[in-house]
C-alpha positions in Angstrom: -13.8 6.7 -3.8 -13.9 3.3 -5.8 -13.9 0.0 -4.2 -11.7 -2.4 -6.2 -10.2 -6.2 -5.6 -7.4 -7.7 -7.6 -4.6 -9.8 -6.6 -1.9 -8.1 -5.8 1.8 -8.6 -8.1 3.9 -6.3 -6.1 4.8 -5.2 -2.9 8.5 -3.8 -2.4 9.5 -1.9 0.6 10.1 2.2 -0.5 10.6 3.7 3.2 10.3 4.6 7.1 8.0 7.5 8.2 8.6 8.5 11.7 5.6 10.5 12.6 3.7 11.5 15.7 1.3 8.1 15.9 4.4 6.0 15.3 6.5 4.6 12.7 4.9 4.0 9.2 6.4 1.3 6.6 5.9 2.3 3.3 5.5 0.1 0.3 4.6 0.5 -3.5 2.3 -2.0 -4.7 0.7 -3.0 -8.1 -2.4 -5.0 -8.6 -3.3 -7.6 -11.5 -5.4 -5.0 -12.9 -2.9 -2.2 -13.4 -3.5 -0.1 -10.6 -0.2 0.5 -8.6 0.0 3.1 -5.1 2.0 3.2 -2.2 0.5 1.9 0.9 1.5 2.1 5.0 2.4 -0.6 7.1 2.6 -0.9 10.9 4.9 -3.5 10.9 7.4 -3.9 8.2 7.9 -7.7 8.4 4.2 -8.0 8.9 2.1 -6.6 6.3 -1.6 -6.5 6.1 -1.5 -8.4 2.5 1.6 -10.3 0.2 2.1 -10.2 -3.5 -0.4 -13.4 -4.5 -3.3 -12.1 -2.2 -6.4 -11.3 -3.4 -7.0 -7.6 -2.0 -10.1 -5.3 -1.8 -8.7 -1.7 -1.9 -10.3 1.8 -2.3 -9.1 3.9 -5.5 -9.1 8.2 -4.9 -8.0 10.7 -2.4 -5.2 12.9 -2.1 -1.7 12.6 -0.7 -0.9 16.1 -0.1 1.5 16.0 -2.3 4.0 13.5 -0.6 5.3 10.8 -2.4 
């Protein structure tokens, strides 16, 4: 895995998992640099990070296919 930081330019809401550790918020985000992904929340009106923060992020893995 790759350990990146950029600022992030988007962060828009995409939808609700409802698993067996809770409910997951997801979001897609994109990063200054070009990188974009899809990242899960605890708490949807509380997210770990906001478009305009700076944010160190790992790059790789696999999602099993979901999207």
């Amino acid at each position: 895995m790759e350990t990146k930081t950029s600022k992030c330019v988007k962060c828009d809401f995409k939808k609700v998992y409802e698993g067996r550790f809770g409910t997951t918020y997801y979001f897609n985000v994109a990063f200054e640099n070009g990188d974009k992904g899809s990242i899960g929340f605890q708490d949807k009106n509380k997210p770990r990070f906001k478009v305009g923060d700076s944010v160190t992020y790992e790059i790789g893995g696999d999602d099993g296919g979901r999207q």
